[in-house]
C-alpha positions as CSV (number, residue, x, y, z in Angstrom):
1,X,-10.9,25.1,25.6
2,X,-12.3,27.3,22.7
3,X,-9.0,27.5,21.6
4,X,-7.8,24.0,21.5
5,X,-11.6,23.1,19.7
6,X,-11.0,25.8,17.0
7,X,-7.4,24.1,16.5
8,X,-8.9,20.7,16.3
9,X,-11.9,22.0,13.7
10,X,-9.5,23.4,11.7
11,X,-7.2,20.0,11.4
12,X,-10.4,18.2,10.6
13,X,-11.2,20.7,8.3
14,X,-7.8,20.3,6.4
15,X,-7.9,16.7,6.6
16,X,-11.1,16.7,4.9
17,X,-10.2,19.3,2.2
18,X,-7.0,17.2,1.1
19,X,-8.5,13.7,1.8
20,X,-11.7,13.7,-0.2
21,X,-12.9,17.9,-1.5
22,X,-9.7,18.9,-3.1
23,X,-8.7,15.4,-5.2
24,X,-12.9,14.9,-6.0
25,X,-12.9,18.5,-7.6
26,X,-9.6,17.6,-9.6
27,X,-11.4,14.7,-10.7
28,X,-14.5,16.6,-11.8
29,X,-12.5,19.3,-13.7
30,X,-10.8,16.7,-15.9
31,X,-14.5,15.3,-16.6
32,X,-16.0,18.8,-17.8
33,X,-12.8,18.8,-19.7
34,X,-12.9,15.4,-21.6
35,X,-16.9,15.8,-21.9
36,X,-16.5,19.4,-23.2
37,X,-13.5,18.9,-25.6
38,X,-13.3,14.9,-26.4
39,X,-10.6,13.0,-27.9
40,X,-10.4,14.9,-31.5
41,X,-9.7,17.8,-29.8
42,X,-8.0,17.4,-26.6
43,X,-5.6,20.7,-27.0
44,X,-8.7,22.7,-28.2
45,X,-7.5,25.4,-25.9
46,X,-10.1,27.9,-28.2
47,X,-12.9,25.4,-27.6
48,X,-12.1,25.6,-23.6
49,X,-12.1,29.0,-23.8
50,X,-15.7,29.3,-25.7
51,X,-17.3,27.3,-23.1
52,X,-16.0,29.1,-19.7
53,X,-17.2,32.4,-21.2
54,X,-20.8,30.4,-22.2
55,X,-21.0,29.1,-18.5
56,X,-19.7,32.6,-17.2
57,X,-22.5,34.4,-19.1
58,X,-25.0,31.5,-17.8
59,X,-24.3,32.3,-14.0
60,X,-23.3,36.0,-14.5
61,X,-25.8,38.5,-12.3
62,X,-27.4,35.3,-10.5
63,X,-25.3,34.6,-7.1
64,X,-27.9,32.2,-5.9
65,X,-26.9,30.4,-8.5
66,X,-23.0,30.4,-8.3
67,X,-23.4,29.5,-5.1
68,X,-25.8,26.6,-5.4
69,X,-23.8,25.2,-8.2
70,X,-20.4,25.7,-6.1
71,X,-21.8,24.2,-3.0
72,X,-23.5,21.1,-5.0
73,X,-20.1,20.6,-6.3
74,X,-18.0,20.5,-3.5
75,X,-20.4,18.1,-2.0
76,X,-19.6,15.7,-5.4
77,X,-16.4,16.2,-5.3
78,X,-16.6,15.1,-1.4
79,X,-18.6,12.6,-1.9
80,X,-16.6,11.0,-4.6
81,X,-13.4,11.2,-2.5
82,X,-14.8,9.3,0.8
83,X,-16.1,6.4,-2.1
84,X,-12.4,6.8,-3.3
85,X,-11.6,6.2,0.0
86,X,-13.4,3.0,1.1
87,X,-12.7,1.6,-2.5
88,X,-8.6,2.3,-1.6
89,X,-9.5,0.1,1.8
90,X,-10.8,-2.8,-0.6
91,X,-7.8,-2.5,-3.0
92,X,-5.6,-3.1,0.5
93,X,-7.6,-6.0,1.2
94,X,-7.1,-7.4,-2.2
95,X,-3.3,-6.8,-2.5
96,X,-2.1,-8.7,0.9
97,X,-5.3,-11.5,0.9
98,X,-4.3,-15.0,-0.2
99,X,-6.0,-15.3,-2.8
100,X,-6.9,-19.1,-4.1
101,X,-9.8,-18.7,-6.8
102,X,-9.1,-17.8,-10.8
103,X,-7.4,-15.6,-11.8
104,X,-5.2,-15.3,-8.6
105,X,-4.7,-18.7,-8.8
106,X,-2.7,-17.8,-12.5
107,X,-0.8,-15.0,-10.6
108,X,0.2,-17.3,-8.0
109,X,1.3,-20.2,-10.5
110,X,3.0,-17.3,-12.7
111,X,5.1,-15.9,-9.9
112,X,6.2,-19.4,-8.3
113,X,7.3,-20.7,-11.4
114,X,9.3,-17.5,-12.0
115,X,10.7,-17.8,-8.4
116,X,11.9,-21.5,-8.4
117,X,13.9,-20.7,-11.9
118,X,15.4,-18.0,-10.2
119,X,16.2,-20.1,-7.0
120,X,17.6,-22.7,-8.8
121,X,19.6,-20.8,-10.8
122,X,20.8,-19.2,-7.4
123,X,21.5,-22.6,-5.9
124,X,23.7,-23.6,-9.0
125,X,25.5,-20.3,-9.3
126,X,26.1,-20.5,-5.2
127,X,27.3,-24.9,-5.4
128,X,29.5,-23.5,-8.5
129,X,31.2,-20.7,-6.3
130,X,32.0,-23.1,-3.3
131,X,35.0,-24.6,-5.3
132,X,36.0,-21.5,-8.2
133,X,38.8,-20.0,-7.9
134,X,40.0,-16.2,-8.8
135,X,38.2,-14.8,-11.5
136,X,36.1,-17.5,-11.8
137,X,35.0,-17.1,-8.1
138,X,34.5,-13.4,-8.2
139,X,32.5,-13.9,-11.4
140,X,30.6,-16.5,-9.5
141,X,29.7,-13.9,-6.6
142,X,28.1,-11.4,-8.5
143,X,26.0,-13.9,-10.1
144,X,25.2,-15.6,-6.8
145,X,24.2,-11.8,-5.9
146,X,22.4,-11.4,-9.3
147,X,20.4,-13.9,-8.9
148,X,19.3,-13.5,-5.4
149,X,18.3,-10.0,-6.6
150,X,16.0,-11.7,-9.4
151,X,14.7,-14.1,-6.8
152,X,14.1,-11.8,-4.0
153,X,12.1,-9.1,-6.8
154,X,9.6,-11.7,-7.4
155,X,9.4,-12.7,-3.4
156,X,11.4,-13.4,-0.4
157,X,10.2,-16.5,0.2
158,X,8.3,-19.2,-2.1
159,X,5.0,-17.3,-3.3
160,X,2.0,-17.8,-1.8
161,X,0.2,-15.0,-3.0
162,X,-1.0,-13.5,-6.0
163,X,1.3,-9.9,-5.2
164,X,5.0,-9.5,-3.8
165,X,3.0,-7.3,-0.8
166,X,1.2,-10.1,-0.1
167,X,3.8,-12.5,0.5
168,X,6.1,-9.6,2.0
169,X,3.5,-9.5,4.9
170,X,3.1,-13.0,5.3
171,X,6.9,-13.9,5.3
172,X,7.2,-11.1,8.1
173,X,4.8,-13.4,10.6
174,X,6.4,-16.9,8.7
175,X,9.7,-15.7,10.1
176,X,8.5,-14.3,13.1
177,X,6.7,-17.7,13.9
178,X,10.2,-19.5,12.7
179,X,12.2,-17.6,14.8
180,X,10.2,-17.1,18.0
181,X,7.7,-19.7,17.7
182,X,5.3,-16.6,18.0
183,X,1.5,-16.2,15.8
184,X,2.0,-12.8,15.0
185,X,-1.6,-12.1,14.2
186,X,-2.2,-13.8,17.7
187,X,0.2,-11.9,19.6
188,X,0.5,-8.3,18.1
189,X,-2.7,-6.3,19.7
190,X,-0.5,-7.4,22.8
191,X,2.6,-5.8,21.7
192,X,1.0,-2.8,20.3
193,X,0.7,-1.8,23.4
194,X,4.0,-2.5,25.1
195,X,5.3,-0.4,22.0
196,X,6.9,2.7,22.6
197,X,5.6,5.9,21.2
198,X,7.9,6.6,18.3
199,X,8.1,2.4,17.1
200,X,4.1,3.2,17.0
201,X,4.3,6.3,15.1
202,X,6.7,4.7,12.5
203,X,4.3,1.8,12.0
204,X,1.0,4.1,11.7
205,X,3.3,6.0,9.2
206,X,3.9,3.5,7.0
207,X,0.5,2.1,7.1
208,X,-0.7,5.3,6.1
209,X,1.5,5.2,3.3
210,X,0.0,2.3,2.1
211,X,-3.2,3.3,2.6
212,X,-2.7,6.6,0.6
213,X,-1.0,4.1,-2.2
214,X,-4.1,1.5,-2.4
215,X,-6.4,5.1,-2.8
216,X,-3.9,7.0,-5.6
217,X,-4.7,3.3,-7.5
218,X,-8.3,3.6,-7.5
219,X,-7.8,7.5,-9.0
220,X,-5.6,6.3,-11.1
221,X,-8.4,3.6,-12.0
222,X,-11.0,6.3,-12.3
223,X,-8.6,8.9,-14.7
224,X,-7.8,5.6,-17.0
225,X,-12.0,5.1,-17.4
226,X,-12.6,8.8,-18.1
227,X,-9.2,9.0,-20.2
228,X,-10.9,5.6,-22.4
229,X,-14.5,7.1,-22.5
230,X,-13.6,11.0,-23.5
231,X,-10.3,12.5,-23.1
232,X,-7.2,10.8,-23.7
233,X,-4.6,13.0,-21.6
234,X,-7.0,11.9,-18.2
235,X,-5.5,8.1,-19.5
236,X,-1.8,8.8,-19.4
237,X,-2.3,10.8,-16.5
238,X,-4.8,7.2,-14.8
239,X,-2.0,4.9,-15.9
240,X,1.4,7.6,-14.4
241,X,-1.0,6.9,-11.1
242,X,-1.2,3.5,-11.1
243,X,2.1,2.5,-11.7
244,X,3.0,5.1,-9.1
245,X,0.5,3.4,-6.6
246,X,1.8,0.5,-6.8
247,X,5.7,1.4,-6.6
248,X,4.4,3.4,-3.5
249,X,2.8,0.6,-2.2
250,X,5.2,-1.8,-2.1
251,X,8.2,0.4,-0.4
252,X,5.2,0.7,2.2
253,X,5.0,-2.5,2.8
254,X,8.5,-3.6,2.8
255,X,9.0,-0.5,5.5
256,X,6.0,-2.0,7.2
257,X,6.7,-5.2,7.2
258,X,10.3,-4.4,8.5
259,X,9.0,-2.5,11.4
260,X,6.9,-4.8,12.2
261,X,9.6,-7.8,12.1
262,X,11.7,-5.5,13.9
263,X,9.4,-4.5,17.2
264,X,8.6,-8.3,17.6
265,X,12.7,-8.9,17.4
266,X,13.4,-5.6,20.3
267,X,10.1,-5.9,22.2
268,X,8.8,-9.4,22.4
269,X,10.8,-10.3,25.7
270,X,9.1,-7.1,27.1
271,X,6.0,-9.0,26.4
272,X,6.7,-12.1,27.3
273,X,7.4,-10.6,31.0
274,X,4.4,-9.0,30.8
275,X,3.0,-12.3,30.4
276,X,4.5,-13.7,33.7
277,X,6.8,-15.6,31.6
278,X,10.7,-16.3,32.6
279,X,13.1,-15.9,30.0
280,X,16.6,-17.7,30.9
281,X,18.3,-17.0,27.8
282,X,17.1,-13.3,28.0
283,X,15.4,-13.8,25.0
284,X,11.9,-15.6,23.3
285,X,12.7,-19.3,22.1
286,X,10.5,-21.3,20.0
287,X,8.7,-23.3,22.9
288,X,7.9,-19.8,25.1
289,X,6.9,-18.5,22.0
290,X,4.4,-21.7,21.3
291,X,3.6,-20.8,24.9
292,X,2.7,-17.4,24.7
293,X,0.4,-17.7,21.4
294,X,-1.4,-20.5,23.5
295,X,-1.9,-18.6,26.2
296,X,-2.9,-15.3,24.2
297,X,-5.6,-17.7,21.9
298,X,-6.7,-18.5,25.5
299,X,-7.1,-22.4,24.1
300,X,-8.7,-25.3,26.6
């Protein structure tokens, strides 16, 4: 028992060191150093220098001191990571809410437009194709396929939201609903648990991905303030994050949102038996489906 307790303190113990201690004392390093040696001289590896051997001569034959100071700035640096944290959880909410109000509402307009000239472009290219022949029609498939490529960057269905996550997500329950006449956000606490092991572990691994993506955007956020306000560097390095974030985020999403599509398509007849339901064509149609979500929102 002592054993397996020591094992679990020292996995918390990681967790919280890479999680919220190690990236908050990165983040208060580059501070020191954009408050110590400012935009004119960034490089100022001389100036650097100076001030650790002031702060060293500060500190030197007081221990109570160094240790204060060290203790007072891991808990800073902790601090500012679990705030990092909780802000990453808002930026997830933000990037897969549907959004209605300004400026959302300009995202939305910005990325529909973009998607119906790409659609349309795909549906001429594609009635074009149905009657080419030789070079013409091979010409004619790799614009079909060029298109459909433009198209599907923006969204893979008509947007509805004000990010390509957003819509990613809710074309994942459209389909599902489409396809099985299931409400995924009605029915998937119920399959969770039907899940096997691994599907569940491949789903909390890519939700973790994403949540590790939404907080890397908020550093990035916070580098891109300090970079502004006193040291340039800390801005490339803010803006390298973001744009990192976000690529993260999306392949998280599209793995999640595959996953997801793909344990309703393996396992929802598992659940539907579960459910006391008979399934004659072995699999969930559109009225079960209806069925099941009725019966789930437990509806008079």
């Amino acid at each position: 028992m002592n054993s397996f307790l020591a094992e679990l303190g020292k996995k918390v113990a990681d967790r919280w060191w890479s999680l919220f201690a190690f990236p908050g004392l990165l983040f208060l390093v580059v501070l020191a150093l954009g408050r110590e040696l400012g935009h004119g001289q960034a490089w100022d590896t001389r100036l650097l220098s100076a001030a650790i051997d002031r702060e060293i001569r500060h500190y030197s034959g007081n221990r109570v001191s160094v240790v204060l100071v060290a203790v007072v700035f891991v808990a800073a640096a902790a601090c500012i990571g679990m705030l990092v944290h909780w802000a990453g959880s808002v930026v997830e909410e933000c990037w897969l809410t549907a959004w209605r109000s300004w400026p959302a509402s300009r995202l939305i307009s910005a990325r529909r437009n973009n998607w119906e000239s790409a659609h349309r472009a795909y549906k001429a290219a594609e009635r074009e194709r149905r009657t080419a022949q030789g070079d013409r029609r091979l010409e004619l498939d790799r614009s079909v396929d060029r298109y459909a490529a433009k198209r599907n960057r923006v969204s893979l269905i008509e947007p509805e939201h004000a990010t390509w996550m957003g819509d990613r997500m809710y074309g994942c329950a459209l389909r599902v609903r489409n396809q099985y006449g299931l409400e995924l956000g009605m029915v998937w606490a119920r399959l969770w648990i039907t899940l096997p092991d691994a599907v569940r572990t491949d789903v909390r691994t890519a939700r973790t991905h994403y949540a590790a993506a939404c907080a890397l955007t908020v550093w990035g956020v916070l580098y891109t303030v300090v970079g502004a306000a006193y040291w340039y560097p800390a801005a490339v390095v803010g803006c390298c994050a973001c744009a990192l974030a976000w690529w993260r985020a999306r392949r998280a999403v599209g793995t999640l949102a595959d996953l997801v599509e793909a344990a309703v398509d393996v396992h929802s007849a598992q659940l539907a038996t579960s459910l006391g339901f008979e399934l004659p064509d072995l699999w969930v149609t559109p009225g079960i489906g209806a069925a099941m979500s009725e019966r789930i929102r437990k509806a008079n």
